[in-house]
N, C-alpha and C positions, 0 to 999 in steps of 0.2 A: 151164230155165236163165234167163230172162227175167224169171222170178217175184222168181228165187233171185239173181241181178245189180239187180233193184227193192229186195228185202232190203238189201245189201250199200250199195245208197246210199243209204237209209235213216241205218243203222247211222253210215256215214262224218259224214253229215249231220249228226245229233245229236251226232257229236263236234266237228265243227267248231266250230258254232252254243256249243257248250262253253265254245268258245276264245272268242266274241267279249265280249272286256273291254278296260274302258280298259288303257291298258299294255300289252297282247298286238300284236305284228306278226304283218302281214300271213301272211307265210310260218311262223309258229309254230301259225297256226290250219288252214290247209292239211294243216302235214304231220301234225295231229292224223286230218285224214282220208285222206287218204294210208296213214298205219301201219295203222287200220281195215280200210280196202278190203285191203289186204296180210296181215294176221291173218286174212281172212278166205277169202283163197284168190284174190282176184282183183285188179286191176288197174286204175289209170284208164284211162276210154274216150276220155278228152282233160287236157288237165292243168289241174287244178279251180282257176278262179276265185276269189279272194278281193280285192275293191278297195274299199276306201274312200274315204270325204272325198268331193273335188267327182270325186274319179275314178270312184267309182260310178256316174255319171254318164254314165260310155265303156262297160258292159257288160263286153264281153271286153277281160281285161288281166291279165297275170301279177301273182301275189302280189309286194309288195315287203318288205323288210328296214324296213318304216312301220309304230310304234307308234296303233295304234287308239285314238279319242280320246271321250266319251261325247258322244252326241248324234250322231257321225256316220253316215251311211249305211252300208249293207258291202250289195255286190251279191258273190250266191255262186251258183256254177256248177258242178256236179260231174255224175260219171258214172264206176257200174263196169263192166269188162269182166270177165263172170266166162266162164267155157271158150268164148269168144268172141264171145259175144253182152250189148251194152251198154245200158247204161241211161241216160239224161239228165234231169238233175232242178235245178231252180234258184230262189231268195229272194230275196227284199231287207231286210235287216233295221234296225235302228237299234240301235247300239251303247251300253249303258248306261243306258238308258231308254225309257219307252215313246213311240212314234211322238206328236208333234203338229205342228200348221203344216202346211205345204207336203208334210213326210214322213210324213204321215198322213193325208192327201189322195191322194199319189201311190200308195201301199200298197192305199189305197180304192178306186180306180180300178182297177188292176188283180186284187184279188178279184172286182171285179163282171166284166171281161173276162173272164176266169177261168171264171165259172159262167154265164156269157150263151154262150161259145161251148161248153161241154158239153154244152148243150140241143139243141146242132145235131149231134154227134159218135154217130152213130149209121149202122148199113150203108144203103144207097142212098141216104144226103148226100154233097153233093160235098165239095170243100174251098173251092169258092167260096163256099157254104152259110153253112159255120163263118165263112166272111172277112164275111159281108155281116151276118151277128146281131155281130160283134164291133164294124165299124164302125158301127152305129146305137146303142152305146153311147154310143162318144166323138163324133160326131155334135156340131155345135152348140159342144163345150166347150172349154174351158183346153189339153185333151191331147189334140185333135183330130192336130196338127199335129206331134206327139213321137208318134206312135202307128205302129207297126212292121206294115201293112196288106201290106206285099210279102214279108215274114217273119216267121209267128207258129210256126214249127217245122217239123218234117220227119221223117220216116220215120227209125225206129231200128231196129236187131236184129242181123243179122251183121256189117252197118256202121255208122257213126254216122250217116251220109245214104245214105238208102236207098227203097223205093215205100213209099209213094205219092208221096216224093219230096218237095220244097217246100212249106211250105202258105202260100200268097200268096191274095190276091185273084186271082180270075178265072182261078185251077184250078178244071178241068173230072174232074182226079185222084175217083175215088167211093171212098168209105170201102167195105171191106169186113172181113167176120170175120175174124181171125185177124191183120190189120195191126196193128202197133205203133209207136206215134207220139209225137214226144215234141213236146207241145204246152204253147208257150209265145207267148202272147198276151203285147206288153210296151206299158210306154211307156217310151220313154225322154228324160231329160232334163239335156242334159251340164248341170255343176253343180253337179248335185241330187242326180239318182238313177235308177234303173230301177225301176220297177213292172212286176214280173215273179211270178205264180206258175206254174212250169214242173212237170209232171208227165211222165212215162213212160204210156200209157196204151194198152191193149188194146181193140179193138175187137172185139165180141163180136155176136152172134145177135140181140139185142137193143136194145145199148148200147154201152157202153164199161165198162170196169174198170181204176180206177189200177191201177200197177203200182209207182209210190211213193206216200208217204204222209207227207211232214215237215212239220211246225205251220208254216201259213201266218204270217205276219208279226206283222199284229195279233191273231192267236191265243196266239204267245207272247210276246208284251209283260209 
């Protein structure tokens, strides 16, 4: 069911991400994934994210009745609930063109948090673990100081917070098989933007295994 709720925000995902053109509002790109998740038998696990402009900048905020304009940020937020176990998966895109400046900096930043704390997401690491490979990226820079070290995600499955619970600096939380996490490393920067790549991810005998899968930022530019 975890797999099959990963699918389903996939699915919603790429409709969304459809929708982001100049001219299209906020809430016409939403309810593209919305009708998706719905077609496909499940549900949002929270009600999906769509903000633009300098409000990208704030993360969580409801979609508004605000034509999308090219060049702007768009921070996306979604998650399915299918037979009741949910999935959590999140972007940040640049509407109409491909990322440069400051929003292709920030995009960069967050793929490398992204796959610096994967290396640590494995059974007997803690979540302090994950937290201390994350903060030696931004270390020293620009996004030292915007960088989300007391909340990079939290336990998903029958709830949307659930164990292993918070993933903050200085949980002593140990990853184990079979947890599922929805791991989102951010920076964020009112203004700007969120440098966010969020996954759903399975912790397995080995490693981890997404359980989403939507083209990072500067992937689909």
């Amino acid at each position: 069911y975890m797999e099959e709720s990963g699918r389903i925000a996939d699915a919603a995902f790429e409709a969304l991400v459809a929708r982001l053109k100049p001219g299209v509002m906020e809430t016409q790109a939403a309810a593209a994934a919305v009708e998706t998740m719905i077609a496909r038998g499940a549900i949002e696990s929270f009600r999906t994210c769509v903000v633009s402009g300098k409000q990208a900048g704030l993360k969580h905020a409801y979609p508004r009745a605000r034509k999308m304009m090219k060049g702007d940020m768009v921070f996306l937020d979604l998650g399915a609930s299918y037979r009741g176990y949910a999935s959590d998966t999140s972007r940040c895109y640049v509407v109409g063109e491909k990322p440069t400046g400051d929003a292709a900096a920030l995009l960069s930043v967050a793929r490398d948090l992204y796959y610096a704390g994967l290396e640590e997401m494995k059974p007997g690491r803690t979540i302090d673990d994950v937290a201390q490979r994350l903060i030696r990226v931004v270390r020293g820079t620009r996004w030292e100081k915007d960088f989300y070290e007391s909340g990079f995600g939290h336990g998903v499955g029958l709830d949307l917070f659930e164990g292993p619970g918070g993933l903050f600096a200085g949980s002593k939380a140990e990853l184990k098989p079979g947890m599922t996490v929805a791991y989102e490393p951010m920076v964020v920067v009112e203004g700007l933007g969120t440098g966010v790549v969020e996954d759903t991810l399975l912790i397995t005998e080995t490693g981890y295994r997404p359980l989403t899968h939507s083209a990072q930022a500067l992937d689909a530019a």
